[in-house]
DORO-844309 format. One record per residue (C-alpha): residue number from 0; x, y, z. Coordinates in nm, 3 decimals, decimal comma, padded with zeros to 5 digits. Example, Ala and Ser with C-alpha at 12.3 -4.5 7.8 and 13.67 -1.06 7.14 Angstrom:
<recs>
REC num       X       Y       Z
REC   0  01,230 -00,450  00,780
REC   1  01,367 -00,106  00,714
</recs>
This chain:
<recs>
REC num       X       Y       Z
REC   0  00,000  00,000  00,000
REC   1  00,094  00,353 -00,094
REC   2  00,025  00,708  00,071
REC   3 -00,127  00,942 -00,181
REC   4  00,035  01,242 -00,248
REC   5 -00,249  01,469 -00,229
REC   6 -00,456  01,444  00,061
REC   7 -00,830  01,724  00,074
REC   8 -00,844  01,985  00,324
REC   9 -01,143  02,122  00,321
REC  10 -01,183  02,090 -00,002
REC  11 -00,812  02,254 -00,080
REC  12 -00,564  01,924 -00,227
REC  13 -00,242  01,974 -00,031
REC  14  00,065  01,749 -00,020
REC  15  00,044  01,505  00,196
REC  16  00,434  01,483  00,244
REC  17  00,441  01,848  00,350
REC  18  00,343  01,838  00,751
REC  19  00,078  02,084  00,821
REC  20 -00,099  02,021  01,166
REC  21 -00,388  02,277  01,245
REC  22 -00,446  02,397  01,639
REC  23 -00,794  02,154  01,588
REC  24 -00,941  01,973  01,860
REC  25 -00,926  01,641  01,694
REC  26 -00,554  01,626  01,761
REC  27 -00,612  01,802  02,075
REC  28 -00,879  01,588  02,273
REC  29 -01,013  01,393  01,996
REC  30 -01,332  01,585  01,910
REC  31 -01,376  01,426  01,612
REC  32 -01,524  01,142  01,403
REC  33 -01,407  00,947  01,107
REC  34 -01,520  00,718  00,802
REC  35 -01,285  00,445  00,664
REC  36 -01,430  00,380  00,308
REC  37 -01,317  00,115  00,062
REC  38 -01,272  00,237 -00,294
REC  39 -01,347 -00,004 -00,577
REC  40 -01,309  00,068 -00,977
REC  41 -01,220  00,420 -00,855
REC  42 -01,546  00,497 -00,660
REC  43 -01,635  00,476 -00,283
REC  44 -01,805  00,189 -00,145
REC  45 -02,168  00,174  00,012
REC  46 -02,117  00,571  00,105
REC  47 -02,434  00,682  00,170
REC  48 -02,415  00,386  00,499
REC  49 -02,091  00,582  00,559
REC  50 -02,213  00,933  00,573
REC  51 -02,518  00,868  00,727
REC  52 -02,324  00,667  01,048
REC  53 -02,112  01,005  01,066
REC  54 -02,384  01,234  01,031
REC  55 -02,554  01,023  01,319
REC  56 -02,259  01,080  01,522
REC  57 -02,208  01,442  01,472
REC  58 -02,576  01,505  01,551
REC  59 -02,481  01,303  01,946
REC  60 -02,175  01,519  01,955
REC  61 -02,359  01,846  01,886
REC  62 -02,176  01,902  01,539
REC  63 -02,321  02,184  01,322
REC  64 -02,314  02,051  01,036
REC  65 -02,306  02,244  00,690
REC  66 -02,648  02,193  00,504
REC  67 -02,418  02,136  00,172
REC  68 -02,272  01,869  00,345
REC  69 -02,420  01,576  00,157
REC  70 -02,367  01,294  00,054
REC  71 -02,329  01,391 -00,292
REC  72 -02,100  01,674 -00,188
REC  73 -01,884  01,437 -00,029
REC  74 -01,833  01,190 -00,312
REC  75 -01,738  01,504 -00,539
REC  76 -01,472  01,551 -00,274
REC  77 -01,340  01,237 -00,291
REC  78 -01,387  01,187 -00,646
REC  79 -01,156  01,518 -00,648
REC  80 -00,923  01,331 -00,419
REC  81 -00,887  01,035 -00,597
REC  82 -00,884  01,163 -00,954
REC  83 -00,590  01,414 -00,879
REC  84 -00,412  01,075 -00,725
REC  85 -00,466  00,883 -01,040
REC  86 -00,697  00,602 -00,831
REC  87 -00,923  00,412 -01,108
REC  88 -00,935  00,074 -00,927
REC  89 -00,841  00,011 -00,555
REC  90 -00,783  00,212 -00,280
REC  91 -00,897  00,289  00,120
REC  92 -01,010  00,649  00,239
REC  93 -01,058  00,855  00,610
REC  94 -01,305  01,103  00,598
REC  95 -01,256  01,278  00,908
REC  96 -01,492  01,520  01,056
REC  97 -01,382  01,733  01,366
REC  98 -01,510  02,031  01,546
REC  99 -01,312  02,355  01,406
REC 100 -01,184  02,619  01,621
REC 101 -01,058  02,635  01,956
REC 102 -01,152  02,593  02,333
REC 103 -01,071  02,376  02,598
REC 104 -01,335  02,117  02,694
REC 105 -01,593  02,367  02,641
REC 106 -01,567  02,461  02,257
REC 107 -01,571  02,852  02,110
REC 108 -01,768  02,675  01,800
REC 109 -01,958  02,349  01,709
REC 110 -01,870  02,419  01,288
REC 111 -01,671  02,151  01,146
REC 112 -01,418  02,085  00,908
REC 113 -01,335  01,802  00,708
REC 114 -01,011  01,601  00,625
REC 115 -00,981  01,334  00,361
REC 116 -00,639  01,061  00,338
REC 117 -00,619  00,795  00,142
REC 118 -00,393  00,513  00,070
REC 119 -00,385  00,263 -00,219
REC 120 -00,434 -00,092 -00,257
REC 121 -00,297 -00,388 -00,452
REC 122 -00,672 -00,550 -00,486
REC 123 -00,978 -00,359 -00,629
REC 124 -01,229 -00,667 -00,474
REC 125 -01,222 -00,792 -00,141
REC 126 -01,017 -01,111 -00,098
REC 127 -01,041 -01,376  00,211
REC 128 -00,733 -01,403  00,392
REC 129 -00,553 -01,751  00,337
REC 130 -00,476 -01,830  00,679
REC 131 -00,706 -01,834  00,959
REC 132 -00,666 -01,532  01,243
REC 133 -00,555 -01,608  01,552
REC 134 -00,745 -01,452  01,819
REC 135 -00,871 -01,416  02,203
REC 136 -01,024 -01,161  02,402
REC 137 -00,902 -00,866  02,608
REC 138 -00,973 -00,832  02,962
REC 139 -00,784 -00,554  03,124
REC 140 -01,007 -00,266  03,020
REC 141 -01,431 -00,356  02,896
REC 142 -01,623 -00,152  02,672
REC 143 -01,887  00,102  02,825
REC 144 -02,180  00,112  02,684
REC 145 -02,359  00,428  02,602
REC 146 -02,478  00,654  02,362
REC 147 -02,073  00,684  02,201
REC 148 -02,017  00,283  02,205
REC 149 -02,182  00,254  01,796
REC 150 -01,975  00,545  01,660
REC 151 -01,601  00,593  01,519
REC 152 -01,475  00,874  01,753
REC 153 -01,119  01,001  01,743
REC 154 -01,031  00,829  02,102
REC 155 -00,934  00,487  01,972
REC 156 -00,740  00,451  02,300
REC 157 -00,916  00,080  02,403
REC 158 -00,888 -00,040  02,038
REC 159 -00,494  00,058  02,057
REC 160 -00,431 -00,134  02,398
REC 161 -00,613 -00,403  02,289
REC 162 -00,395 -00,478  02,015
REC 163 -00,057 -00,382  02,174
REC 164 -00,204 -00,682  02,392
REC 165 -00,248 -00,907  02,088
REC 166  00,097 -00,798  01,960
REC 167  00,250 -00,905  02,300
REC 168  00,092 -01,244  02,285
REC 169  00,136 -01,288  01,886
REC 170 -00,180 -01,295  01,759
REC 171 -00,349 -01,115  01,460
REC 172 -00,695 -00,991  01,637
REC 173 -00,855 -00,959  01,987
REC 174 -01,185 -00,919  02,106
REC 175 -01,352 -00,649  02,320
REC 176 -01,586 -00,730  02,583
REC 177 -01,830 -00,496  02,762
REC 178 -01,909 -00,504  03,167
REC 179 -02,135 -00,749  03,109
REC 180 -01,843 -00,998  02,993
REC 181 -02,025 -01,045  02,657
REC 182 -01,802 -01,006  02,353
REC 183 -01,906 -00,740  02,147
REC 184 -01,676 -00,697  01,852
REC 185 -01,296 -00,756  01,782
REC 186 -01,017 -00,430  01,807
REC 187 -01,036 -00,367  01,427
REC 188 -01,385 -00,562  01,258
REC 189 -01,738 -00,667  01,379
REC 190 -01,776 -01,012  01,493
REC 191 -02,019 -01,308  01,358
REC 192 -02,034 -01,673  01,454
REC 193 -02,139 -01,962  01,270
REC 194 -02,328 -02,240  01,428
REC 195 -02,526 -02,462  01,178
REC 196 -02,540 -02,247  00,917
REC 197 -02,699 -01,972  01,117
REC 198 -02,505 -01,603  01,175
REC 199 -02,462 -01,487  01,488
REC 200 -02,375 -01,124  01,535
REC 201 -02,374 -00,903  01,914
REC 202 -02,657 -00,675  01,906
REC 203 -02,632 -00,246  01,891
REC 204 -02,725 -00,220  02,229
REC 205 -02,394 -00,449  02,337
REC 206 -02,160 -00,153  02,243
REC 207 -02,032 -00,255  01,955
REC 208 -01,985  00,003  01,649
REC 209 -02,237  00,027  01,386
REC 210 -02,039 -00,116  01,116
REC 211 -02,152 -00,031  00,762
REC 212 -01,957 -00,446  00,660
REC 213 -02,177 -00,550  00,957
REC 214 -02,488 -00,408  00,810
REC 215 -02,384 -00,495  00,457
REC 216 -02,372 -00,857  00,497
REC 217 -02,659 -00,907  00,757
REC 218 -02,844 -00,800  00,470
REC 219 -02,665 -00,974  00,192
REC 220 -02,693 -01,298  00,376
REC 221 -03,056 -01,252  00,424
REC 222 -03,119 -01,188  00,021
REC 223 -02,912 -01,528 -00,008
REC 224 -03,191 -01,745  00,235
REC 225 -02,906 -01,741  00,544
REC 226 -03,082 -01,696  00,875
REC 227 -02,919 -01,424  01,057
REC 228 -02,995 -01,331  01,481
REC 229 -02,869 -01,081  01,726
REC 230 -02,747 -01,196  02,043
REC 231 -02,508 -01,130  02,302
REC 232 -02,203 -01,343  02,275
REC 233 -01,971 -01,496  02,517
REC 234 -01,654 -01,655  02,468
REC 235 -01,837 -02,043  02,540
REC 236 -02,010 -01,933  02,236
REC 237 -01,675 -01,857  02,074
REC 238 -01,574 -02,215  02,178
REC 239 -01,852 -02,411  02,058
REC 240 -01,919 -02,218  01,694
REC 241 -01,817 -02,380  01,328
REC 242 -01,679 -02,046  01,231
REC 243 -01,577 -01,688  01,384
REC 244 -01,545 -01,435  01,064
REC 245 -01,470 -01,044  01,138
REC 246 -01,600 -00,790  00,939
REC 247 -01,470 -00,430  00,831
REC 248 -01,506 -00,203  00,538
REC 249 -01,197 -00,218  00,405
REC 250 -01,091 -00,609  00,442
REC 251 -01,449 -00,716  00,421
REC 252 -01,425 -01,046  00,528
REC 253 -01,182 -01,250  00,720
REC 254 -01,165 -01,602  00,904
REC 255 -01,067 -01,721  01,204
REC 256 -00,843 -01,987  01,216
REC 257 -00,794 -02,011  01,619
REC 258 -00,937 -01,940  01,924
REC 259 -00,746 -02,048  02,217
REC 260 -00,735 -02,433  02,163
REC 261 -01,030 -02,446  01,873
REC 262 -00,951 -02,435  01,522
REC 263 -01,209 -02,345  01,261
REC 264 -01,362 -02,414  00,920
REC 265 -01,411 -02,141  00,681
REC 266 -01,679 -02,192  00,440
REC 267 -01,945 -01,918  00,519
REC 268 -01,674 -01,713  00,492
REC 269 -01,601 -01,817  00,133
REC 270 -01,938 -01,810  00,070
REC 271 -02,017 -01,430  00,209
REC 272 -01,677 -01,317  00,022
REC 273 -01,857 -01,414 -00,310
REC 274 -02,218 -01,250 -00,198
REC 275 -02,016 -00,915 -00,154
REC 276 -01,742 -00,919 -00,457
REC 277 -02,128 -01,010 -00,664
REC 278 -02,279 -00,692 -00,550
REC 279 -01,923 -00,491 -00,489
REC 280 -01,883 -00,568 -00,896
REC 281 -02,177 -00,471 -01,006
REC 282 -02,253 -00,119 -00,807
REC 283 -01,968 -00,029 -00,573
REC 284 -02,214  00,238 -00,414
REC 285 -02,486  00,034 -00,269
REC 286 -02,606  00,130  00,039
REC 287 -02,883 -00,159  00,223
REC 288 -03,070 -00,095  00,496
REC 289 -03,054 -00,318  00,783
REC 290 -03,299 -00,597  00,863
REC 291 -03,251 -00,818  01,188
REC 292 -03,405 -01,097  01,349
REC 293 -03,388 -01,036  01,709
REC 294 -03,335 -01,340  01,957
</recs>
């Protein structure tokens, strides 16, 4: 993967190799949100999931948020972006969004600004990984749930301890637990199981983010006839499952191969890889709205 060049600053392309770092309160307490967005023949993927999760999240943060920023106004941005950087197949994007001005912890503005980076990539579909993930959970610091637990915030500070933990103990993922013990997602991806052919996936209201792969292939898999619940997840349930796949929107799908002592199979994995690569190909902007069986 490659850095590109030009990065958009409020809608001004700069170089990225020229530092520039603005007094902003996303640097300064992390008053911000962001959007990772997978590109695909040169165009962002399922966007309209990914600016209406941030607009979401600026409205709980008390963002005042520009009525011209749209969705459509954001793909020209990025369009902008990616044309000046020569992207016409594969790439990954931040769209950041962070309170402008200054102020301590009380803020002399709620107007935002905008920040776009972007980094290429060698495949323009999503491809399962070959080996299996090795994974576990983290204990030393749970997941509170409130009314910030679904969004992307700037203060990844549990998702970066987490995997300096799975870095110490060699493994390629870790899960997150809440204070009710229940796994609720993994440091980087949402989390499904696979028991019998039926998905598994922890529920909003656990904590975990609302990820737009998570919403993507609940309702992918329900087109394709696959039975698909919410519930709360522990790591028995870890233990006992057929398959453990992780979800994000820039990997889309990946397997895990082993969870402490259990190894695992990977063909709903396989299977979900083609469902999304078979819509991914066909419109890389489709957005789906989500449709749950509750347990």
């Amino acid at each position: 993967m490659s850095g590109m060049k030009l990065i958009n600053y409020q809608g001004e392309l700069l170089n990225s190799e020229v530092p520039f770092l603005k007094d902003n309160r996303a640097f300064r307490y992390g008053d911000s949100l962001f959007e990772t967005i997978r590109i695909i023949n040169g165009a962002p993927h399922n966007l309209g999931s990914h600016i209406n999760r941030l607009f979401s999240g600026a409205k709980i943060l008390s963002y005042n948020i520009p009525s011209h920023y749209t969705e459509d106004f954001f793909r020209a941005e990025i369009g902008k972006m990616l044309q000046a950087n020569e992207v016409e197949l594969g790439a990954k994007i931040r769209l950041h969004l962070f309170r402008a001005g200054g102020g301590a912890f009380r803020s002399e503005s709620d107007e935002v600004n905008y920040l776009i980076t972007g980094e290429k990539l060698p495949t323009n579909e999503f491809v399962l990984n070959n080996e299996g993930l090795s994974i576990d959970v983290f204990n030393e610091v749970k997941k509170e749930r409130s009314i910030l637990s679904n969004l992307k915030t700037g203060n990844s500070l549990l998702y970066i301890m987490a995997m300096n933990e799975a870095k110490k103990k060699g493994l390629d993922e870790i899960c997150i637990m809440n204070q009710n013990q229940v796994i609720i997602e993994a440091s980087q991806s949402n989390i499904f199981l696979v028991s019998n052919g039926v998905l598994y996936t922890p529920p909003l209201s656990d904590g975990c983010v609302g990820g737009t792969m998570r919403m993507n292939l609940i309702n992918l898999a329900l087109e394709n006839k696959v039975t698909v619940y919410e519930s709360s997840l522990s790591p028995q349930n870890l233990l006992v499952a057929d398959e453990i796949i992780l979800t994000n929107a820039i990997k889309g799908v990946q397997w895990v191969g082993a969870f402490r002592g259990k190894r695992y199979y990977n063909k709903m994995a396989r299977t979900l890889v083609d469902y999304l690569n078979g819509v991914n190909l066909v419109n890389s902007d489709l957005g789906l709205q989500e449709n749950l069986k509750s347990s």
